[in-house]
C-alpha positions in Angstrom: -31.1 -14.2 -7.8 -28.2 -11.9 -8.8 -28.4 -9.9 -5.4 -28.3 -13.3 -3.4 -25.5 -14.5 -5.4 -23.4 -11.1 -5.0 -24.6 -11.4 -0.8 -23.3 -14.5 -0.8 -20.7 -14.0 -2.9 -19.5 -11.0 -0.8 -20.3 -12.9 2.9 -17.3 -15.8 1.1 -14.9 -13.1 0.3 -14.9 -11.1 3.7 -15.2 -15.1 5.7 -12.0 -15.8 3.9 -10.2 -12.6 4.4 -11.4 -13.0 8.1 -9.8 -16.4 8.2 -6.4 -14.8 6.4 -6.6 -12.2 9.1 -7.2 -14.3 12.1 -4.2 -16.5 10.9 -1.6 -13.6 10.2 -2.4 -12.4 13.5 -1.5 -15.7 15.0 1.5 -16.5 13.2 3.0 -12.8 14.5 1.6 -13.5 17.3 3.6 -16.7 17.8 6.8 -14.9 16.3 6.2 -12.4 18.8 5.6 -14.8 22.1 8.6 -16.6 20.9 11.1 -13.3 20.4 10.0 -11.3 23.4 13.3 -10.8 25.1 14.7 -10.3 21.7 12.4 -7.6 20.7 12.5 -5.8 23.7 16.8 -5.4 23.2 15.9 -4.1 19.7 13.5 -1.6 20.4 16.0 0.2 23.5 18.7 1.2 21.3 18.8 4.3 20.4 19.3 4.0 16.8 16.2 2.2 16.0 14.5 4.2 18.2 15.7 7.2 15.9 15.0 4.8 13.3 11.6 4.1 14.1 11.0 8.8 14.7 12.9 9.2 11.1 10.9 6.5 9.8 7.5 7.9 10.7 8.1 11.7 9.5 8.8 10.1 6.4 5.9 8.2 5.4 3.9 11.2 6.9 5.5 12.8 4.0 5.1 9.9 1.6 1.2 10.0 1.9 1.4 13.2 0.0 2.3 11.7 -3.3 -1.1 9.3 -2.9 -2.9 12.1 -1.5 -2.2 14.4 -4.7 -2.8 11.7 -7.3 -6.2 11.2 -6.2 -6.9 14.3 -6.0 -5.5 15.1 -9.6 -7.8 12.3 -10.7 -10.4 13.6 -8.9 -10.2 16.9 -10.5 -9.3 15.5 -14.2 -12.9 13.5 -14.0 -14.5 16.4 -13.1 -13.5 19.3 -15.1 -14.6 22.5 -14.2 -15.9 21.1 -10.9 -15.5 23.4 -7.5 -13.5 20.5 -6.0 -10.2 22.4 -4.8 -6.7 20.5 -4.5 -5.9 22.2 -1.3 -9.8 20.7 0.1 -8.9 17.3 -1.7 -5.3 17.3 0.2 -7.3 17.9 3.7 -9.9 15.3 2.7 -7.4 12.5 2.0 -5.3 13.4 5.6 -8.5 13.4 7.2 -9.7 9.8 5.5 -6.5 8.3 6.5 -7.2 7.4 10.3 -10.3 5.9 9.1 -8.6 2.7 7.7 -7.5 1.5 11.4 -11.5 0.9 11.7 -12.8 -2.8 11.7 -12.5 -3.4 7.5 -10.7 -1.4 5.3 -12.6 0.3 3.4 -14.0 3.0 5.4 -11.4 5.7 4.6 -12.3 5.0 1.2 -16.0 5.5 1.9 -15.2 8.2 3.9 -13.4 10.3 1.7 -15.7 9.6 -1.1 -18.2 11.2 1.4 -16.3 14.2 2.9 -15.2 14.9 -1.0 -18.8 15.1 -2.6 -19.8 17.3 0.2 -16.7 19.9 -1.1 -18.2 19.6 -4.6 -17.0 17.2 -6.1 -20.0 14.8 -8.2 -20.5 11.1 -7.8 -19.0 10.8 -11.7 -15.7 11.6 -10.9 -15.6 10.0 -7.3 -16.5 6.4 -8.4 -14.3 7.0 -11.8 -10.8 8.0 -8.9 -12.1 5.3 -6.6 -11.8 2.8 -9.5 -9.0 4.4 -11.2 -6.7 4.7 -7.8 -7.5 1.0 -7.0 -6.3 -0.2 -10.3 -3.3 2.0 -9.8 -1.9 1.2 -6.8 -2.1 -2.9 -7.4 -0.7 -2.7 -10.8 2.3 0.1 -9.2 2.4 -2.3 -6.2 2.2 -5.4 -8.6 4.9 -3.7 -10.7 7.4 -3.7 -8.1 6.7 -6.6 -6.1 7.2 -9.0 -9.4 10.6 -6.9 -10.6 12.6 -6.5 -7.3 11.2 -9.6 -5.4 9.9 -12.4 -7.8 13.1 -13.0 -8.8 14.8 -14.1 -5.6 11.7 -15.4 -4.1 11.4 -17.9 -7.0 14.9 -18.7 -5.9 13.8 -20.1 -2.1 10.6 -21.3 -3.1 12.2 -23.8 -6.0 15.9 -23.7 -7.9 14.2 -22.7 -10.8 16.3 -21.4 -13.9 15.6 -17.8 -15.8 13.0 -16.4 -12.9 14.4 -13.0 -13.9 13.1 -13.9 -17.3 9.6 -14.6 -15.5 9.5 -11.1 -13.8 10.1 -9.9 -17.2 7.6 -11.4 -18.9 5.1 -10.8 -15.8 5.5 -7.3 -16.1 5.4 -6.7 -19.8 2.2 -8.6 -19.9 0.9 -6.0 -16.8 1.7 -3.5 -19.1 0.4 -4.6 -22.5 -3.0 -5.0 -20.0 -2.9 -1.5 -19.1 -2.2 -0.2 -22.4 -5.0 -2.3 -24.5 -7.4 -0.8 -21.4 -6.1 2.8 -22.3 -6.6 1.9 -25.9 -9.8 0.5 -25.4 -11.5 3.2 -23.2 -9.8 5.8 -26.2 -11.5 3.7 -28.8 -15.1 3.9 -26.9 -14.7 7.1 -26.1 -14.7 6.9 -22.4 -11.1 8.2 -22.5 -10.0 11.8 -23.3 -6.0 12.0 -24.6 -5.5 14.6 -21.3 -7.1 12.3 -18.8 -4.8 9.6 -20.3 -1.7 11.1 -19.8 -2.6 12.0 -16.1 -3.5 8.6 -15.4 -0.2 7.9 -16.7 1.2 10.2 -14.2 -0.9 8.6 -11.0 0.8 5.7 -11.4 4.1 7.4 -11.7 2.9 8.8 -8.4 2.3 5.6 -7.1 5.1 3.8 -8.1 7.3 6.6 -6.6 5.4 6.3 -3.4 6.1 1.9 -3.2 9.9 3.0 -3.9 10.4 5.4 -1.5 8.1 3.2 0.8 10.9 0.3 0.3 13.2 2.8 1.4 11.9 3.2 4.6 11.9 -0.5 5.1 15.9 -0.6 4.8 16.3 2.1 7.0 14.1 -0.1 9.4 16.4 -3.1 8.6 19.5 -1.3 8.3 19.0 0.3 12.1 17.9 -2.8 13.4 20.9 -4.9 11.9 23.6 -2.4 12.7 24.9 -2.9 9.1 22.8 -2.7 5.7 21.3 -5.8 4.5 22.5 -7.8 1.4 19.6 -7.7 -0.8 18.4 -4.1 -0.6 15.9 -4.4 -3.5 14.5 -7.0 -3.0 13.3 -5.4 0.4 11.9 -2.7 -1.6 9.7 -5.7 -3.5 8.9 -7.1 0.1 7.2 -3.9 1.1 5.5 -3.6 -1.6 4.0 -7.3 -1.5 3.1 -6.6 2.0 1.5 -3.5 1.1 -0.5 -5.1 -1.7 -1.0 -8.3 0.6 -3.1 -6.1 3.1 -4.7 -4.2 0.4 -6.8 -6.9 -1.3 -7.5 -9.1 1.8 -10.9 -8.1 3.0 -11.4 -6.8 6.2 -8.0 -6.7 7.7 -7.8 -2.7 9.4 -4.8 -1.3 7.6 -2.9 -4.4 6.4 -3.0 -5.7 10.0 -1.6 -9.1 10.2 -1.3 -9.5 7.0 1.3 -7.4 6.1 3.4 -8.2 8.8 3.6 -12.1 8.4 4.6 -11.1 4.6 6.7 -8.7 5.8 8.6 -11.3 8.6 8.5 -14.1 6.1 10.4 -12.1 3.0 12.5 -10.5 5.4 13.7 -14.0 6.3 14.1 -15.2 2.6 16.3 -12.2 2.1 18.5 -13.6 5.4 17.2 -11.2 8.1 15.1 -13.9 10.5 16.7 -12.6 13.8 15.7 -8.9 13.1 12.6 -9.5 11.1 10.1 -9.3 13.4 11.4 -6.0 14.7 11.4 -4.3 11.4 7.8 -5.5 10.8 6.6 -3.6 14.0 8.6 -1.5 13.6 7.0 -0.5 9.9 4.0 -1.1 11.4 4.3 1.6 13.9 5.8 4.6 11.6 3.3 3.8 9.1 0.6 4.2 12.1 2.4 7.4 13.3 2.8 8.8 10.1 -1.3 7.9 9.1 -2.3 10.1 12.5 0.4 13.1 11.8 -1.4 13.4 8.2 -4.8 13.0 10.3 -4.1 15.8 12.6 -2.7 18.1 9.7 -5.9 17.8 7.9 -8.1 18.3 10.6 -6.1 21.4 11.8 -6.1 22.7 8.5 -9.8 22.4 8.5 -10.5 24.4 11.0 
C-alpha cells in the first residue's frame, strides 16, 4: 500500500509539474509571438551580443563554485575515500549537459553514477545529494526572500513593513538550519568538521546565486542601454527563477519556468519592454556556459 501511494503520489507531482511546464512554455511562448520584431532589434546590437559572449564565460566560471561544494561534501562524507577533487571537478562538468534531458534529474543521477564508479561509496553520494539539495533551496530561498520579497510584496498588495517579513522569513530559515545542525550533532549523525564545511557549501552557494544575479544585470543593463533601477532586487529575481525551475518536476533545466519568472519580475522591477530579451538571453549563456563546462570535463577526461 505504501509503494502505491508513493507511485501515485509521484505520477501527481511530475502531472503537475508537467502542467507548470506546458503553461510556462506557453505564456513565453505568447510573449515571444507577440515581441518578435522587438526581439529581433535587441538581439543585433552589438552590445548585447557582447553581452550575451561575456555573459556565458561567466557562468561557465560560476559552475565551478557548485562544482567544488559538492565535491567537498562529497569528500567530507567519505573520509579517507579515493574519491579525488580534480575527478569530482570532471564528474560534475560532465553531469552538467545531462539536465537539458527530458526531467531534471538525470545529471543528478548521472553524476551520482559517474562518481561511485571513481570511488566514491553510496554513503556519502546520497548524504551530498541530500545535503546539496537542501543547500541550494535554502541559499536560493535566502536571497530570493531578502532582495526580492520586499518589493514584490509591494506590487502584489500595498502592504506595510514587508521588509520586516523578509526579516522575519529569513531568521526563521535560519533558526531551521541551525536546530537541524544541532539536531544531527545531538544524534550523532554530525561530526563538528563536517558541520563547518556544510557551513561553507552554502557560503558557496550563496556566492554562486549573487554572482548569478550579477549576470542578470549585465543582461539587463546591455539590453536597456542604461542600468536598471532596482539592481537587487534582480539579483532576488534570478534567484526565484532559478529555484522556480529547480523544484518543478520535470521541466529540462528550468525551461519555461524560469523564464516566465524571470519576464514577470523583470516587469515588476519596470523592465517589461526588455524583459523578454534578458530572459533568453540568460537562458542562452546559462546553456552555453553548461556545454563549455561539458566539453572541459570531457576533454580533461581523456
Amino acid at each position: 500500500m505504501t509503494s502505491l501511494l508513493e507511485g501515485r503520489t509521484g505520477r501527481i507531482v511530475r502531472g503537475a509539474g508537467l502542467i507548470l511546464t506546458l503553461a510556462a512554455l506557453v505564456f513565453v511562448g505568447m510573449k515571444i509571438a507577440t515581441s518578435s520584431s522587438l526581439l529581433a532589434d535587441d538581439f543585433t546590437t552589438r552590445r548585447f551580443v557582447a553581452a550575451l559572449a561575456c555573459g556565458t564565460a561567466l557562468y561557465a566560471l560560476l559552475c565551478s563554485l557548485i562544482a567544488f561544494a559538492w565535491v567537498t561534501l562529497v569528500r567530507a562524507a567519505d573520509d579517507g575515500g579515493k574519491f579525488t577533487t580534480r575527478e569530482g571537478l570532471i564528474i560534475f562538468g560532465r553531469s552538467q549537459i545531462l539536465k537539458y534531458l527530458p526531467s531534471n534529474v538525470l545529471h543528478l543521477i548521472g553524476r551520482y553514477g559517474m562518481a561511485h564508479a571513481a570511488g566514491a561509496s553510496h554513503a556519502a553520494l546520497l548524504f551530498a545529494l541530500a545535503a546539496e539539495t537542501a543547500l541550494l533551496i535554502g541559499a536560493a530561498s535566502t536571497i530570493a526572500i531578502v532582495l526580492a520579497l520586499p518589493l514584490a510584496l509591494h506590487h502584489v498588495a500595498d502592504a506595510l513593513g514587508q521588509s520586516s517579513v523578509a526579516l522575519v522569513v529569513l531568521a526563521t530559515l535560519g533558526i531551521l538550519v541551525a536546530s537541524s545542525l544541532w539536531w544531527l550533532r545531538r544524534r550523532g549523525l554530525l561530526k563538528p568538521k563536517l558541520g563547518l564545511i556544510i557551513l561553507a557549501a552554502f557560503g558557496l552557494y550563496l556566492c554562486f546565486f549573487l554572482l548569478n544575479g550579477t549576470l542578470l544585470w549585465l543582461l539587463t543593463s546591455y539590453a536597456n542601454g542604461t542600468p536598471p533601477t532596482h539592481p537587487w532586487f534582480i539579483f532576488g529575481v534570478a534567484a526565484t527563477a532559478w529555484l522556480g525551475g529547480f523544484v518543478v518536476p520535470g521541466a529540462p533545466a528550468g525551461l519555461g519556468i524560469r523564464e516566465a519568472i524571470l519576464t514577470s519580475g523583470l516587469a515588476m522591477a519596470g523592465l517589461g519592454p526588455i524583459a523578454l530579451t534578458a530572459a533568453l538571453g540568460y537562458r542562452i549563456v546559462t546553456l552555453g556556459g553548461d556545454v563549455i563546462v561539458a566539453i572541459i570535463g570531457y576533454t580533461f577526461r581523456r
